[in-house]
C-alpha positions in Angstrom: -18.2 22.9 49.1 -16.0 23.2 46.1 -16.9 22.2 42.9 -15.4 19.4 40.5 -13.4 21.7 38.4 -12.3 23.5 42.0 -11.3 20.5 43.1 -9.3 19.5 40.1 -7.2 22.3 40.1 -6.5 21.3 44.0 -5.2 18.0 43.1 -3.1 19.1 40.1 -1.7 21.7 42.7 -1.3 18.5 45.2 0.6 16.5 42.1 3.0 19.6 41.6 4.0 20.4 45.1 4.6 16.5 45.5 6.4 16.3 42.4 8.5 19.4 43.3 9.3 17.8 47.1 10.4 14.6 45.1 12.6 16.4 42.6 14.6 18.5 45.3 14.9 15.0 47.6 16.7 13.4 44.5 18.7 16.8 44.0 19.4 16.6 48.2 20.3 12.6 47.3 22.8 13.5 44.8 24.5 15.8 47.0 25.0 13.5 49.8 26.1 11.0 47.6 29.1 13.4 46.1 29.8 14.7 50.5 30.2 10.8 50.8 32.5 10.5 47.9 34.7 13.5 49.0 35.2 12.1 52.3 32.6 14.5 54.0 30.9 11.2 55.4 29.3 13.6 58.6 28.0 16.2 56.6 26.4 13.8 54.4 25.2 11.6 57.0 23.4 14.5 58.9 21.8 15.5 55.4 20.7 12.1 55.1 19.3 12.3 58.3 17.4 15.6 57.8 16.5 13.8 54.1 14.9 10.6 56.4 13.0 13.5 58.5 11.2 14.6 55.7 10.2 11.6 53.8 8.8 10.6 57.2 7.2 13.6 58.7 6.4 15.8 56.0 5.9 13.6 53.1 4.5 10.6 54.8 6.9 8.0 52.9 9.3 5.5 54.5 12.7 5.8 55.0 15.1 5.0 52.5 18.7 3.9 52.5 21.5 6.6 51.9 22.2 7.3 48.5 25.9 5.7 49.1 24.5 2.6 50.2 22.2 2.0 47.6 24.8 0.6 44.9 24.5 3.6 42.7 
């Protein structure tokens, strides 16, 4: 069984990875949002869809709307 300080260090290394994840979704999110604004609205879309694949299956977060739909 690990120790407390063990397991500290395994939750700090949990908080970075998910931190990292976030950070490159919100970099992927800026880049659809310029596809859609260049009129590459199909390569954005299928980003967005690969972006709503991962917040589902591999970070466990709902789905959120495409960046061009959100008002921003």
């Amino acid at each position: 069984m690990a120790d407390d300080g063990e397991m500290q260090h395994l939750k700090e290394e949990v908080e970075r990875y998910r931190q990292a994840a976030q950070d490159a979704l919100e970099q992927l999110d800026w880049c659809i949002g310029y596809l859609h604004g260049s009129r590459k609205a199909s390569i954005a879309a299928a980003l967005s869809r690969n972006r709503s694949h991962i917040r589902r299956t591999l970070l466990d977060r709902a789905e959120e709307p495409m960046p061009s739909n959100a008002g921003g």
